[in-house]
C-alpha positions as CSV (number, residue, x, y, z in Angstrom):
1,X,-2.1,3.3,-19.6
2,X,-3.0,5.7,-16.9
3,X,0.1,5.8,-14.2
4,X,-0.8,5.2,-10.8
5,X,1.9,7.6,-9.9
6,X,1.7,12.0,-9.8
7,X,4.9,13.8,-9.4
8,X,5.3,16.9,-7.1
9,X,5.0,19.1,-9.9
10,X,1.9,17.8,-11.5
11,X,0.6,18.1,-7.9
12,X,1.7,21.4,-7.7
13,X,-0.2,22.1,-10.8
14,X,-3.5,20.8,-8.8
15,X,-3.4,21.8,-5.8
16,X,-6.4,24.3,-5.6
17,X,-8.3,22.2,-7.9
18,X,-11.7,21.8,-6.2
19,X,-12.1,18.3,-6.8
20,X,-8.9,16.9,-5.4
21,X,-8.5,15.1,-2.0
22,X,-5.2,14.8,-0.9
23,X,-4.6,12.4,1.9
24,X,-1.5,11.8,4.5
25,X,-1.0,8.3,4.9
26,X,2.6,8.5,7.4
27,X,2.5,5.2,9.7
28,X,5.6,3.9,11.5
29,X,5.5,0.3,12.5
30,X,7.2,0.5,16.2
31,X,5.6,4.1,16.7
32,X,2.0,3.6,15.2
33,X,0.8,7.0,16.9
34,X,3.7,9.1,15.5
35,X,2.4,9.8,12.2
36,X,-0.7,11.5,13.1
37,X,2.0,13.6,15.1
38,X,4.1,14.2,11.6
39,X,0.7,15.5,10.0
40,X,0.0,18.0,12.6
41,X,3.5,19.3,12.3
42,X,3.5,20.2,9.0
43,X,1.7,18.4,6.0
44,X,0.8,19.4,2.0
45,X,-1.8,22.1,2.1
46,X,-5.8,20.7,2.3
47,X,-4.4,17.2,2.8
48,X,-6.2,15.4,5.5
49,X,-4.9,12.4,8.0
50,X,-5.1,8.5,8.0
51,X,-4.7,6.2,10.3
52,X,-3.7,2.8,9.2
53,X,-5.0,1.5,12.5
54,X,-8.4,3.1,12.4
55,X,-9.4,4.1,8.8
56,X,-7.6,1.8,7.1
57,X,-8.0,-1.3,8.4
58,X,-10.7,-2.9,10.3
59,X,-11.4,-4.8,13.7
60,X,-12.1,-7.9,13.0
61,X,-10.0,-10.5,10.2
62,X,-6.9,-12.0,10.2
63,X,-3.9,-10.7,10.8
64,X,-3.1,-7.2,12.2
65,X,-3.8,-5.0,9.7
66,X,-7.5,-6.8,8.4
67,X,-9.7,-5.1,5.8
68,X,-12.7,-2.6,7.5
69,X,-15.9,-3.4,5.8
70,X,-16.8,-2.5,3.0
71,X,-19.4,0.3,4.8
72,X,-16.9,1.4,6.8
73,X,-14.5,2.5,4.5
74,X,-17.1,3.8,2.1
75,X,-17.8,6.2,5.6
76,X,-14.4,7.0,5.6
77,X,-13.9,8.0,2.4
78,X,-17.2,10.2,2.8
79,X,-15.3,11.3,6.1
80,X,-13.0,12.3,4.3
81,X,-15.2,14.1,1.6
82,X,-14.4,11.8,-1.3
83,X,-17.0,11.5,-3.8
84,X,-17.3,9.7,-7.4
85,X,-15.8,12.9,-9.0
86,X,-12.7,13.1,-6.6
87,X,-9.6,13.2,-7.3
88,X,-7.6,11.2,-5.0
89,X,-3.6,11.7,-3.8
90,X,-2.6,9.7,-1.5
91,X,1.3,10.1,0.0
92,X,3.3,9.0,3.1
93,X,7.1,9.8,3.6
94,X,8.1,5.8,3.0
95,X,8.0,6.0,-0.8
96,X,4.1,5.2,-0.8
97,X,5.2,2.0,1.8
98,X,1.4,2.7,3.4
99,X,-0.2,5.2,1.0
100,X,-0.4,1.9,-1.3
101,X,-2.5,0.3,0.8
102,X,-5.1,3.2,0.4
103,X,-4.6,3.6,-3.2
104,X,-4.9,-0.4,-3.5
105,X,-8.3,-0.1,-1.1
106,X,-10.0,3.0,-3.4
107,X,-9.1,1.0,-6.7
108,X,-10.8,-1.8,-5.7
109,X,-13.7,-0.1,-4.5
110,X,-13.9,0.8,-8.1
111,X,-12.7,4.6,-7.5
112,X,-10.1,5.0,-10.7
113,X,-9.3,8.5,-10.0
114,X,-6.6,8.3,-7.3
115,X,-3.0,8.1,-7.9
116,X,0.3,7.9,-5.0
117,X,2.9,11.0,-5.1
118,X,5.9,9.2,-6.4
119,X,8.2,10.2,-4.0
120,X,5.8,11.4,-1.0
121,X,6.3,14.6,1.4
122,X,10.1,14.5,0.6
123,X,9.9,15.0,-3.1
124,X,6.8,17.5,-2.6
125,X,9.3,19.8,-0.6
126,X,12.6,19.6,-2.6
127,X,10.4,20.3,-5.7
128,X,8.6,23.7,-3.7
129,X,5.5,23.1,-2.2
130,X,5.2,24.4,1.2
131,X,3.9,22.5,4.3
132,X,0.8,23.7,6.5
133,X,-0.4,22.6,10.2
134,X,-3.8,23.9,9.3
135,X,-6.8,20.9,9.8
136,X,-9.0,21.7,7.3
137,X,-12.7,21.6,7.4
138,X,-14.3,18.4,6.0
139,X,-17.3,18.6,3.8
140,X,-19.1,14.5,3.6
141,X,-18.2,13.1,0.5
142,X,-20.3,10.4,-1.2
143,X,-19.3,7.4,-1.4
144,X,-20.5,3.8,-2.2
145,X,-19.3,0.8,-0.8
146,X,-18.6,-2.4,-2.9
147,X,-17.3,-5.9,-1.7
148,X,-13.7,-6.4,-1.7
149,X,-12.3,-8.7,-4.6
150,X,-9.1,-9.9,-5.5
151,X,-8.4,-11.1,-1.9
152,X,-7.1,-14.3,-0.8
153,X,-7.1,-16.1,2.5
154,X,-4.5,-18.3,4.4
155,X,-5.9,-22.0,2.7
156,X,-6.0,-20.4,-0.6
157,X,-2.1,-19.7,-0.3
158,X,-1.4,-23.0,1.4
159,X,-3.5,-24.9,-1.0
160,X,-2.3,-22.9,-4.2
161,X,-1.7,-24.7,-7.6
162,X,1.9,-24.3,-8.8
163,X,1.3,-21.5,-11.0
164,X,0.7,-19.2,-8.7
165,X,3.6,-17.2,-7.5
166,X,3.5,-15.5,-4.2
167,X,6.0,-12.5,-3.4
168,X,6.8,-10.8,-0.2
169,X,7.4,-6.8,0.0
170,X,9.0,-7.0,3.2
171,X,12.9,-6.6,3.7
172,X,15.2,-9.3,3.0
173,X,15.9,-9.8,6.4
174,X,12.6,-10.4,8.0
175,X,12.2,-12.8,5.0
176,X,15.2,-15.2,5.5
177,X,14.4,-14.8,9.4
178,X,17.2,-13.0,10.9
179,X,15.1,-10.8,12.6
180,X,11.3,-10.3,13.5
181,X,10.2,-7.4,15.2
182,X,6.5,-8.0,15.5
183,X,5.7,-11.1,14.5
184,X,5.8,-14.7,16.6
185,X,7.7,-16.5,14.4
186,X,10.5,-15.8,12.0
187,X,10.7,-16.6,8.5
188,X,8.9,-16.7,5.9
189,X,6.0,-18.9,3.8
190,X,7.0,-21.7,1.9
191,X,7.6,-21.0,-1.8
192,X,7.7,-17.0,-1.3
193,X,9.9,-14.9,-3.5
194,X,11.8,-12.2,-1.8
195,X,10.1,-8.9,-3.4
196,X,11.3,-6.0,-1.4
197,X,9.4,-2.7,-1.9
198,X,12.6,-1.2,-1.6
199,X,13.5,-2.6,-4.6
200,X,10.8,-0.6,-6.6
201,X,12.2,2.7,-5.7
202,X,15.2,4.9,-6.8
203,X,17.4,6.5,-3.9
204,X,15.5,9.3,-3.3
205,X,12.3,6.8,-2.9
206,X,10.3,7.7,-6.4
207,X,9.6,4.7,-8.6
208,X,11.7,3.2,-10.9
209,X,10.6,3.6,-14.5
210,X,7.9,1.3,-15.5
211,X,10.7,-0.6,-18.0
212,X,12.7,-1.2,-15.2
213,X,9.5,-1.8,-13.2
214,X,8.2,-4.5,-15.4
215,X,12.1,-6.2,-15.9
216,X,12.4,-6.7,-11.9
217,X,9.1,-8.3,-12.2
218,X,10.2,-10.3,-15.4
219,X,13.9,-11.6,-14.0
220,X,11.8,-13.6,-11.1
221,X,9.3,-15.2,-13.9
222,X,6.1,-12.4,-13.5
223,X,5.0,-11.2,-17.3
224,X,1.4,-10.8,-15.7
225,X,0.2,-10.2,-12.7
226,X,-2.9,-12.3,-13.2
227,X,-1.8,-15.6,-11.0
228,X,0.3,-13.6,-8.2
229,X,-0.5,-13.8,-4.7
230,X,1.3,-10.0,-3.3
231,X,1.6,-10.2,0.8
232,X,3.7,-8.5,3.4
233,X,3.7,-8.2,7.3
234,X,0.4,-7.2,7.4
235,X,-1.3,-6.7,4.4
236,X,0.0,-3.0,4.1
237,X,3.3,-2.7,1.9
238,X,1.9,-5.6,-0.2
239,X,0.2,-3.2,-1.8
240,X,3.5,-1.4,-2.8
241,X,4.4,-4.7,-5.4
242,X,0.9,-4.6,-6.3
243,X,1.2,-0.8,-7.5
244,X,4.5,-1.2,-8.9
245,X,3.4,-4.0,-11.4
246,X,0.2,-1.6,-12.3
247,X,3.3,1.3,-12.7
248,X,4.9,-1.4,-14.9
249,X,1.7,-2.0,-16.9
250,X,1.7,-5.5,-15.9
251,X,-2.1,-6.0,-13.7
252,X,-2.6,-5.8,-10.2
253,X,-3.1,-9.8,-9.2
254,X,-4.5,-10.4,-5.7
255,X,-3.8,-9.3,-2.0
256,X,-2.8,-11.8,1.0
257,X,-4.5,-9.5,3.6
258,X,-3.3,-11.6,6.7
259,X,0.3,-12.2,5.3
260,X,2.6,-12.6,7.9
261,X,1.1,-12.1,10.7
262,X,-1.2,-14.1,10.0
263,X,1.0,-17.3,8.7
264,X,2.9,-16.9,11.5
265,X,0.3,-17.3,14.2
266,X,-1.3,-20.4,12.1
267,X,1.1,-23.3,13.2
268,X,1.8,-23.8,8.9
269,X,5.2,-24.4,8.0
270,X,7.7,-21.6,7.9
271,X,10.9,-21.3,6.0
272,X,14.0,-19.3,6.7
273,X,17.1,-18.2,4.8
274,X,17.3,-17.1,0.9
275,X,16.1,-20.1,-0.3
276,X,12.3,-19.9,-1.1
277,X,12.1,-23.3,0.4
């Protein structure tokens, strides 16, 4: 199985290869303009900037975060020089928290050759690599778009046969509805398992092993990916669970791109406390 993961060392080992694309993904939820800020600072040499706002998610869809077309990612990505024979890094400084969502988009575009730094900017550092504020020079990639799959809406989840197991990535407490700090309502949606990302990650915010990977996934009833439903806030660090269980060899399942945001602003039932409900 081919890891969805690259360590700072392997990185390291790539760096100058002419092929590779490396690409900042640092997004803070209260202070959505401060990661573009964070790349000019200082970021991994070539590596260009994305905005989850603008290049990563689209204008119109549920939710706040809702899937660009397919065209305009595929200009994006040419944007951002990718072609079929890149290879793709993505990072963020969140333990891939956003730089999932990227990775989850370019694999289901059908792009194979993209992996997260396990660990992000932090790792990349303590193992060496330097930081540059140079913006480098773009050439147009080539890229071609395809229709999203393995999507789901908000009637597919409500409507869901009992097999299907929905997880949440986002912290336990915006789960059980102690606190909100976007969102109208609080809670979460009926029948959701509490998955938090940062449940996937060690202390210094690498991945857990893909034994231990797949054994979190197993103690809540998940052998295979096939019938989960993976959301979030916003559609973003959904994708986290969804690379996890491809780190743990386990398939990808599908993506609630509204999630929360968009249950909450639906009027559907909400449930609160640790109880899936």
């Amino acid at each position: 199985m081919k890891s969805p993961l690259i360590t700072a060392h392997e990185l390291l080992g790539r760096i100058d290869d002419p092929d590779l694309v490396v690409v900042d993904c640092r997004w803070y939820l209260t202070e959505p303009e401060r990661g573009r800020s964070e790349y000019l600072a200082g970021h991994i040499p070539g590596a260009v900037y994305a905005s989850l706002d603008t290049d990563l998610a689209g204008m119109d869809g549920p939710g706040r975060h809702p899937l660009p077309t397919p065209e305009e990612f595929a200009a994006t990505c040419r944007r951002f020089g990718i072609d079929g024979s890149s290879t793709v890094v993505v990072y963020d400084d969140a333990g891939g928290g956003i730089a999932a969502r990227l990775w989850w988009m370019l694999e289901n575009q059908g792009h194979r050759r993209v992996a997260v730094l396990d660990g992000g900017i932090q790792v990349w550092i303590a193992a060496g690599g330097v930081l540059s504020t140079d913006v480098p020079e773009l050439r147009d990639g080539d890229f071609t778009p395809r229709r999203w799959t393995a999507v789901v809406e908000r009637n597919d989840v409500r409507n869901r046969p009992e097999h299907r197991i929905v997880i949440d990535a986002r912290a336990r407490e915006r789960y059980r509805g102690d606190e909100e700090p976007v969102d109208p309502v609080a809670g979460h949606i009926p029948g959701a398992l509490s998955m938090p990302l940062t449940e996937n990650l060690n202390d210094d915010l690498t991945f857990l092993t893909p034994e231990e990977l797949a054994t979190r996934f197993s103690s809540v009833g998940i052998d295979s990916a096939a019938e989960v439903i993976s959301h979030c806030g916003s559609g973003v660090t959904a994708c986290h669970n969804i690379l996890a269980m491809a780190a743990a060899g386990i398939g990808s399942g599908d993506l609630y791109v509204g999630s929360w945001s968009d249950w909450s602003t639906s009027g559907l039932p909400v449930a609160t406390g640790d109880d899936p409900g």
